[in-house]
C-alpha positions as CSV (number, residue, x, y, z in Angstrom):
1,X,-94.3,44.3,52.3
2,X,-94.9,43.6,56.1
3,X,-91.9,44.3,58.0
4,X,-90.8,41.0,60.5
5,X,-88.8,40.7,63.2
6,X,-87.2,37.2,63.4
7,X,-86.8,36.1,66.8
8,X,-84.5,32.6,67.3
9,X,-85.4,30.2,69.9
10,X,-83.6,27.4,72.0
11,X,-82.2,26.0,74.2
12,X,-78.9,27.2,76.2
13,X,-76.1,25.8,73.4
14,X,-77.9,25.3,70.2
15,X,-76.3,27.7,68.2
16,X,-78.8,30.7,68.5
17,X,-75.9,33.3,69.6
18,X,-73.9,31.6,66.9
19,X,-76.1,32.1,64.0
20,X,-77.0,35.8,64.8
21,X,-73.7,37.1,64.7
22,X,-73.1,35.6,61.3
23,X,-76.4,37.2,60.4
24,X,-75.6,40.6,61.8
25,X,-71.8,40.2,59.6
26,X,-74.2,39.8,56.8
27,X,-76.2,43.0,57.4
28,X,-79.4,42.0,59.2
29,X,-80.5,44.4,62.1
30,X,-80.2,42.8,65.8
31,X,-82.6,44.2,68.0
32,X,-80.3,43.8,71.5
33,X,-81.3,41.9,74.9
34,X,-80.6,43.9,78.3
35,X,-80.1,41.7,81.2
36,X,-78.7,42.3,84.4
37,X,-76.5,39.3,84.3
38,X,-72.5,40.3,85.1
39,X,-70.4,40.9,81.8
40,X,-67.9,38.5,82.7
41,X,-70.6,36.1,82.9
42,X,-72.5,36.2,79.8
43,X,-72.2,34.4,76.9
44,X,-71.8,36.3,74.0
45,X,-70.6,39.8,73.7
46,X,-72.0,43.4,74.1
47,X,-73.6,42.9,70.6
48,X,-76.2,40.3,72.0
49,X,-76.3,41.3,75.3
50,X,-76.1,44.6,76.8
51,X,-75.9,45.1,80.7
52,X,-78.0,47.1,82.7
53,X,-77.5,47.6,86.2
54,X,-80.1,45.4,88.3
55,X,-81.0,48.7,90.4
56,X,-81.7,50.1,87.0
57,X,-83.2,47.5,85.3
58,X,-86.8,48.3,86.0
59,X,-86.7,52.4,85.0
60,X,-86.3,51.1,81.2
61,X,-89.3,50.7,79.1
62,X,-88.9,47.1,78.2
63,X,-91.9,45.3,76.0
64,X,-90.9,42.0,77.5
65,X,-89.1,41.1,80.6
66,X,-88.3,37.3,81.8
67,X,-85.8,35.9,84.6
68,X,-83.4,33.5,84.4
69,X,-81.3,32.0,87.4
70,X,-81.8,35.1,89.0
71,X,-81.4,37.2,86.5
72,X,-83.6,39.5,84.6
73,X,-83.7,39.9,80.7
74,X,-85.6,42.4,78.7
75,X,-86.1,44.0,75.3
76,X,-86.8,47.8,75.2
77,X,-90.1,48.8,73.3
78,X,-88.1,51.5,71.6
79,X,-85.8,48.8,70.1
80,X,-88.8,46.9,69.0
81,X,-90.9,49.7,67.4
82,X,-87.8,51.5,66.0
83,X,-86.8,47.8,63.8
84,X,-90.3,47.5,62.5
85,X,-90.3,51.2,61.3
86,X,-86.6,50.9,60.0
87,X,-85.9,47.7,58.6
88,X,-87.4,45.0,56.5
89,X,-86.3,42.0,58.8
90,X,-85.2,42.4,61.8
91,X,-83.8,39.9,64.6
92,X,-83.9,38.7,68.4
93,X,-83.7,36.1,70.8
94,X,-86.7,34.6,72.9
95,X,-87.2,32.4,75.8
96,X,-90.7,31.0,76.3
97,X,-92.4,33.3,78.2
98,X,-90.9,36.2,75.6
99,X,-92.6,34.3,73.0
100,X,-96.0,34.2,74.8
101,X,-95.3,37.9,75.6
102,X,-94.4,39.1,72.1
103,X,-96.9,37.1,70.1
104,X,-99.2,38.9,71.9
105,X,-98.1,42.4,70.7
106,X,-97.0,41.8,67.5
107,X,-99.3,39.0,66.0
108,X,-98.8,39.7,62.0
109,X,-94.8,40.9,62.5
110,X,-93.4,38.4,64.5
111,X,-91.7,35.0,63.1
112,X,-90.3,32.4,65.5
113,X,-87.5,30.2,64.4
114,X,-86.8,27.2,67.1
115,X,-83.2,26.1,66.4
116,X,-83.2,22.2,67.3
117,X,-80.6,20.2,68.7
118,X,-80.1,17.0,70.7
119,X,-79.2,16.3,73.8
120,X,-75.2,14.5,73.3
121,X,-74.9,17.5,70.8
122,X,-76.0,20.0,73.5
123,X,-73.5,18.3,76.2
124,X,-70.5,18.6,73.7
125,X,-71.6,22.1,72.9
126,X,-71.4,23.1,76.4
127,X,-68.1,21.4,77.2
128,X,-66.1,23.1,74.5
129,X,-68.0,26.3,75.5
130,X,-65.9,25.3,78.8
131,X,-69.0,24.8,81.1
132,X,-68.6,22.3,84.3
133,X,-70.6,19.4,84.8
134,X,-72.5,20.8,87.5
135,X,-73.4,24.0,84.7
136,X,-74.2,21.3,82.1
137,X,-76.7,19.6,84.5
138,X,-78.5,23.0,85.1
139,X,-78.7,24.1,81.9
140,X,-79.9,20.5,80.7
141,X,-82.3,20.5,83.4
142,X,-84.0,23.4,83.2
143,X,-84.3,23.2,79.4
144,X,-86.5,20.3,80.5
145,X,-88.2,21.7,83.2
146,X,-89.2,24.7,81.4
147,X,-90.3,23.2,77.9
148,X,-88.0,24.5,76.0
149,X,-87.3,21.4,74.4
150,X,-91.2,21.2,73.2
151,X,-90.8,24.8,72.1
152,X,-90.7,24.1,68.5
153,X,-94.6,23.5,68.8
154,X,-95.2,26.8,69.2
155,X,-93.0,28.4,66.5
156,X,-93.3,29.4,63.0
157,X,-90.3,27.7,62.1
158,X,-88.3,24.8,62.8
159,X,-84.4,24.5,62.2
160,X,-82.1,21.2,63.1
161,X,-78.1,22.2,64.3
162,X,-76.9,19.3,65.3
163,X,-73.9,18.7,62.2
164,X,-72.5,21.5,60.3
165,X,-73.4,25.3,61.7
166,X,-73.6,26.5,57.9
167,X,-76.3,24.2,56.9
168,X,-78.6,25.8,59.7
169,X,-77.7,29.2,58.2
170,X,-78.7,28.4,55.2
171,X,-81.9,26.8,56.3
172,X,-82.4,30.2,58.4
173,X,-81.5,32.4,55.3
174,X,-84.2,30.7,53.4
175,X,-86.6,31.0,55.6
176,X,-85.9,35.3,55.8
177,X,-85.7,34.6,52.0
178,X,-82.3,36.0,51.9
179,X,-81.3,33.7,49.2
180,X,-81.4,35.1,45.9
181,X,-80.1,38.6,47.2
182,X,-76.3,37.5,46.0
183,X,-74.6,35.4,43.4
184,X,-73.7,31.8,44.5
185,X,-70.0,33.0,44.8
186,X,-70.2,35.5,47.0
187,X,-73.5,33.8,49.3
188,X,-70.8,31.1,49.8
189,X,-67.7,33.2,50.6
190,X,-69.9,34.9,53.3
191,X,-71.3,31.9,54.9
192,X,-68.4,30.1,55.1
193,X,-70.1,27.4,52.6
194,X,-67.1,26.3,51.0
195,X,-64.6,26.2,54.2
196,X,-67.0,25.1,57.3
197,X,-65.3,21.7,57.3
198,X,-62.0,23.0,58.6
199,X,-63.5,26.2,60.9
200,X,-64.3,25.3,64.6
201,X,-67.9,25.5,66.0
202,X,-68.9,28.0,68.5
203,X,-72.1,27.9,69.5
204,X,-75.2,29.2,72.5
């Protein structure tokens, strides 16, 4: 069996941070992002995102680097080779250029899963994520300026989150064919199946 790293992509607010955490509660192996972006200013948690000083940044062996706002973002090569040697499925998250970068490298062990969402659902994502008008503009903008929205042309996989959260997870565990690994009781306790109506969304 081919080992695969599963890499989720989208834009700023479609649920990408969201869904990996439920997937890493599950068991699944998340293969960290270093970016030089300020703690208190990343969305997330140290789980996702781990910061690196920007002085620092470029004496790590990263297999893919990429900026945003001014920013830098990177995934260690150790990270990447370590997953494929050590776990059956593995996961990340990728911007455009990491996906041109990273297709590259691993052609046969890479899956790409663009998690779609619309715009009026991206706005009242961002809103209750407590961003300003001015941050909602930027991120909407540069989603548009920067493909990301056409993204799902180049990816193996296509997944709509635009109503319930748990339907995309389940769409996403289907397509690591994760779905048969536990009895119907239990796959819906740990997903939430039976109680998403009444939880709240959180989503990036």
């Amino acid at each position: 069996m081919t080992k695969k790293i599963y890499a989720l992509v989208g834009p700023h607010a479609s649920g990408k941070t969201m869904l990996i955490k439920q997937l890493i509660a599950m068991g699944l192996y998340y293969i960290p992002t270093y970016t030089t972006r300020q703690p208190d200013k990343i969305d997330g948690d140290a789980t996702i995102f781990r910061f690196v000083n920007k002085l620092d940044f470029f004496k790590y062996d990263f297999i893919i680097k990429v900026t945003y706002k001014g920013d830098y973002y990177g995934i260690l090569k150790q990270d990447v080779l370590g997953a494929l040697q050590k776990y059956p499925i593995s996961l990340m998250i990728l911007d455009t250029n990491g996906i041109k970068q990273l297709s590259r490298l691993l052609k046969h062990s890479l899956e790409t899963v663009y998690i779609m969402c619309d715009y009026v659902t991206l706005v009242e994502r961002m809103l209750h994520m407590g961003h300003s008008n001015t941050d909602i503009k930027h991120h909407l903008e540069y989603a548009e300026n920067n493909g990301e929205f056409d993204n799902w042309k180049i990816t193996t996989h296509v997944i709509k989150n635009i109503t319930d959260p748990q339907v995309a997870l389940r769409q996403l565990l289907s397509i690591l064919d994760l779905t048969t690994m536990l009895p119907p009781d239990k796959f819906n306790l740990i997903t939430g199946a039976n109680t998403a109506a009444s939880q709240p969304n959180s989503h990036s």
